[in-house]
N, C-alpha and C positions, 0 to 999 in steps of 0.2 A: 383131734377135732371132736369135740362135745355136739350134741342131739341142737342143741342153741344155734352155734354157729356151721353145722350143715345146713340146720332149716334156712338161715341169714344168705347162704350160698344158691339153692336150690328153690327154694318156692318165689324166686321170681321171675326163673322162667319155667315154672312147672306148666301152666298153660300156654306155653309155647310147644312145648311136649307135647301134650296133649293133643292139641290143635293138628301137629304135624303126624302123630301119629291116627289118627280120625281122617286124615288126606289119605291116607297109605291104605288103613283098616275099612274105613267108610265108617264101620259098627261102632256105636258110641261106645256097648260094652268091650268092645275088645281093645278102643282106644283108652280106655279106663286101664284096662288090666296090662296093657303097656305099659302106660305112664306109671303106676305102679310098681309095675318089673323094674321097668329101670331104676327108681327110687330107691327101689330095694339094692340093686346095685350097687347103685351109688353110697350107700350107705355100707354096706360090707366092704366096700374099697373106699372108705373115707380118708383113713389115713394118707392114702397115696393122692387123694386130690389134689392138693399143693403141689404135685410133679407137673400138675397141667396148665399152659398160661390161660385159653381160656374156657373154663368150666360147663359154661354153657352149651360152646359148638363141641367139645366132646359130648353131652348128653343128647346134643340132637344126632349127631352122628351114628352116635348107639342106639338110639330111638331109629334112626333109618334102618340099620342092621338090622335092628330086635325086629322091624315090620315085614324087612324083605324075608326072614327066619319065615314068620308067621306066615306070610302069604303060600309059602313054600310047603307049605305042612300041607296037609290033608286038612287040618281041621279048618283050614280056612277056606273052604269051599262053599261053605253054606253062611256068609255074609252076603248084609244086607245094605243098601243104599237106603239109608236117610240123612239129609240135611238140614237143619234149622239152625242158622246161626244168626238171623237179623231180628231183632228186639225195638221198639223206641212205639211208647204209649200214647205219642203225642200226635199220632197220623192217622188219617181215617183207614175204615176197613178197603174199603179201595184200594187205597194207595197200598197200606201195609201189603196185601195180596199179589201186587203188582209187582212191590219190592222182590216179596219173595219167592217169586215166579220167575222175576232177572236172578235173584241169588241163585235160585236152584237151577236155571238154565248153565250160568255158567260154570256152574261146580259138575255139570254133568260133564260142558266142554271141556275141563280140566281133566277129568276123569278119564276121557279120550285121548289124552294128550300121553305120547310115549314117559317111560316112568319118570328119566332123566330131565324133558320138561316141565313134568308134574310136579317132581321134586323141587326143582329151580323155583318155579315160578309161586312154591306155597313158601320157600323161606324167603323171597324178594320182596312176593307183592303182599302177600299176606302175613308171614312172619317180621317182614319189613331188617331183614338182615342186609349188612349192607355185602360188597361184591367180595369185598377180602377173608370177611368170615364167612361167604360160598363156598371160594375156591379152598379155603383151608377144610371145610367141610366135606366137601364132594373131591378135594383134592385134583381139582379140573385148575385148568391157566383161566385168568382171567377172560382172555378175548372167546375160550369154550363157553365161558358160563353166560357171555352177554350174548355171543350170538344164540344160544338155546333159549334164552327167554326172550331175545325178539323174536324168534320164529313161532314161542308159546302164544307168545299176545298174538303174534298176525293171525296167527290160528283159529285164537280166539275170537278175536274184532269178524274176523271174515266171516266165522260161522253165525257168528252173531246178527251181521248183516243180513248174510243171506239168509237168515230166520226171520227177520223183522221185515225186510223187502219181500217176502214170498208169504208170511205168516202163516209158517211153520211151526209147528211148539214138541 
């Protein structure tokens, strides 16, 4: 496999990487240098890629390993929670504010959520993976993976309520 058609393989779901690994790391920097590790990986074992059917959920897979690695370290003691991931120019300051005061509520919710939900719920709802590349990921059965992400959302929805009916922040 040529530098051409790795990149043809990999940079379309590199920010899916990314993304999943900044769920795990929080640290933008350290989700960087994930996403990277891996890359690099992936690239010293290119030849053997074609053993894999599909490319993608091995990299996320390895991407959940390389974070649970990391968290595990000492050096990951001293991350930090920041989130900005909502964008769109066309909304007043208000609003946008608003927006990103629900984004960041619920990404703290998440963030409380045991790992196993965490996990679930950032390739379902946010990675937008469907249930069969979960379970081949997480190598959980089917009926494991839906009932973990319903209990992630009720989770959610619930705290969320009782934030907005008590206005709590």
């Amino acid at each position: 496999m040529n530098q051409s058609d790795f990149l043809k393989v990999v940079l379309p779901f590199k920010d899916k990487v990314f993304r999943l690994a900044k769920r795990f790391l929080v640290s933008t920097e350290e989700a960087e240098d994930a996403t990277q590790e891996l890359l690099f990986k992936l690239w010293k074992n290119k030849d053997k890629l074609a053993d894999y059917r599909n490319i993608e959920a091995f990299a996320m897979t390895m991407t959940k390993n390389y974070c649970y690695d990391r968290l595990k370290s000492k050096q990951a003691s001293n991350l930090t929670l920041i989130h900005s991931n909502y964008k769109d120019k066309e909304t007043s300051l208000d609003k946008k504010l608003e927006y990103m005061d629900s984004v960041r509520k619920v990404h703290l919710l998440i963030e409380n959520l045991p790992d196993q939900q965490k996990l679930i719920i950032q390739l379902r709802d946010i990675e937008q993976y469907d249930f069969e590349e979960i379970c081949s990921m997480l190598q959980m059965k089917p009926t494991a993976v839906r009932v973990s992400l319903s209990r992630a959302r009720k989770t959610i929805r619930e705290q969320l309520t009782k934030q907005h009916n008590y206005g709590v922040s």
